[in-house]
N, C-alpha and C positions, 0 to 999 in steps of 0.2 A: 675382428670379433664379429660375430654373426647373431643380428637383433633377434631374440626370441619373438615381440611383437612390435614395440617401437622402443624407441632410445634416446635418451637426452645426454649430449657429450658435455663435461664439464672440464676444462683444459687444467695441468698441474703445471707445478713448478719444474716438473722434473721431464716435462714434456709427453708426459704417457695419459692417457686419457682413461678414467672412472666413467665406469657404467652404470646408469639408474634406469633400470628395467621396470617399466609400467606394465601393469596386467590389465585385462580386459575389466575387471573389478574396480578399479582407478577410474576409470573413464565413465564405468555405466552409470552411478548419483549423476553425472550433470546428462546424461542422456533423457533418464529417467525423469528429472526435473522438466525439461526440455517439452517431453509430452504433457505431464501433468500440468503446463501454464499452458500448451495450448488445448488439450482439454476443457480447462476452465475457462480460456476465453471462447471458444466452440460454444458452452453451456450458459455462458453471459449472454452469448450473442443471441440464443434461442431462447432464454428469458425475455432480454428484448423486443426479439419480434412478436412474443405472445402479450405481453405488456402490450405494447403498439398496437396489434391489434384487439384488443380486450377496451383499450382508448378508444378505439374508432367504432367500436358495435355500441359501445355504452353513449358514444355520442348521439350514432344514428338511431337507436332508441329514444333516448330522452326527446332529443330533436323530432323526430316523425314517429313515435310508437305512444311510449308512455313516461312516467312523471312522477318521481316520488315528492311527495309534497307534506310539511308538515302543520298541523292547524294553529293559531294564533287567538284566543281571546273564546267565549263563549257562547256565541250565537248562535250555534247549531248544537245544544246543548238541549236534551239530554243524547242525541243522537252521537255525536261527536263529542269530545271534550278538548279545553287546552291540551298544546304539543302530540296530539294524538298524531302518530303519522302515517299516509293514507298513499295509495297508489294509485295514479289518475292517469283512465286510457285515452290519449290524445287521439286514436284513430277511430273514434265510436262514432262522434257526429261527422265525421268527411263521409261517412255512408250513411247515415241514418240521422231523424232529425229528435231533438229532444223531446224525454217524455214526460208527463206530469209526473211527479214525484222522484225523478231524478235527483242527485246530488251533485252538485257542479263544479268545475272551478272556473274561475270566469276574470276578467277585466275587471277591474273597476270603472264604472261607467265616465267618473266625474275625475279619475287620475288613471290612467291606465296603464299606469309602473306598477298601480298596483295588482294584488290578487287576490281572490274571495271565495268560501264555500256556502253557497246556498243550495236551495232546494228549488226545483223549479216546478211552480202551482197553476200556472195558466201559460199558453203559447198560442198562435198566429191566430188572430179570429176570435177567440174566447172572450166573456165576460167576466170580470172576477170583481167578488165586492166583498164584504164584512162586514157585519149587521156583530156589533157588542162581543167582536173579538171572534166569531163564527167566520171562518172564508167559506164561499162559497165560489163556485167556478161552474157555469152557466146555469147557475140555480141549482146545484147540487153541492150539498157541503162536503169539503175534503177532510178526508179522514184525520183526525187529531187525537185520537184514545192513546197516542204515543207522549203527547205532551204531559208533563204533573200540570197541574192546575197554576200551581205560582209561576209557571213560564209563559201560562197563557196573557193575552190580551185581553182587553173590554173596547179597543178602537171599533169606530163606524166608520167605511169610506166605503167610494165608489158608488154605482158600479162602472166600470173603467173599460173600454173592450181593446183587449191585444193589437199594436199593429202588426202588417205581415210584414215578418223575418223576425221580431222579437217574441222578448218572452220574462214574463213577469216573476220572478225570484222573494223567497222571504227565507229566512233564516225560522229554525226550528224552536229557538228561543225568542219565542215572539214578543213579548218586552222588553228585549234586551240584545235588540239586533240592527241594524243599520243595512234596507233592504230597496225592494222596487218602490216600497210604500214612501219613500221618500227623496228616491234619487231615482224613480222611474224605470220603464221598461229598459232589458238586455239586447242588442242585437246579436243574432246568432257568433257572427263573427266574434265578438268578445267572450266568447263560451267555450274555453280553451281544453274541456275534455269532462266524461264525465267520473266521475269518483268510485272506483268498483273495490276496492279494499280497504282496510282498516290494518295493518299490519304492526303497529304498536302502539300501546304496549302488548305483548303475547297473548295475557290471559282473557283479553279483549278483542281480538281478534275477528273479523268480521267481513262477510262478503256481503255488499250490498246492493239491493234491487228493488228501487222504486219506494215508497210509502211503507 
């Protein structure tokens, strides 16, 4: 007998031998399958590598660029509020050095697991005082028309003058902040970038720059 394509012999009793002829049709499902898993593993695999590397820019970002950071508690208030969350460029001060009215995020000076957003009101050299809740920074008062009146202050200190590489920080809600005014000047080095967006929630949204 002469195989059309191939052939499976199955033996009888009678000695003579039954044909079961396979068609190309038989065979192509498991070819077909055949491609379509490695397809899908080819497509895994390219998932993967874009994952992995989507891992590794997002780290060397956070690591050396910038910082999405969320705020805690009310001291930069009304500037900021609770859970407000903010994107902070870690590469601002490796070139350039902090300005007054910047927004920060910074060390804690007295634990420095922790983290903090202030404002920064006087740096290297400056004098900075407060006469009945008025700061002043080398005898000129910084602007505060941003504050409501019940966040201001009535303290008297100072005047204090900046060492060089730090830098004197207070929070926006000035009775109700925990700042240089009492746990002293910043060194630069603990000023971990400064605060350039406000990205939530939406409707608040906000690029910031300076006072």
């Amino acid at each position: 007998m002469h195989p059309v394509e191939t052939q499976t012999l199955v033996p009888t009793t009678f000695g003579a031998a039954d044909v079961h002829r396979t068609s190309s049709a038989d065979v192509q499902p498991t070819t077909s399958g055949s491609i379509r898993l490695a397809r899908i593993g080819e497509e895994l695999l390219a998932w993967l590598k874009t994952l992995t590397s989507a891992a590794v820019y997002a780290t060397l970002i956070v690591t050396f660029g910038f910082q999405v950071a969320r705020v805690e508690g009310q001291s930069m208030a009304p500037t900021l509020e609770d859970q407000d969350r903010l994107i902070v460029n870690k590469l601002a001060y490796r070139i350039a050095d902090p300005q007054i009215g910047d927004i920060v995020m910074l060390y804690y000076p007295v634990d420095p697991d922790k983290s903090f957003v202030k404002r920064v009101v006087a740096g290297p050299g400056d004098v900075i005082r407060s006469v009945e809740g008025r700061v002043y920074r080398n005898d000129v008062p910084l602007p505060d028309d941003f504050i409501p009146i019940e966040f201001k202050s009535s303290d008297t200190w100072g005047p204090e003058e900046v060492k060089p590489g730090y830098y004197f920080v207070m929070g926006d809600h000035r009775n109700n902040s925990s700042d240089s005014r009492s746990w002293g000047f910043v060194p630069k080095k603990y000023i971990i970038g400064k605060v350039q967006v406000r990205w939530w929630p939406v409707n608040h949204a906000r690029i910031f720059s300076g006072f």
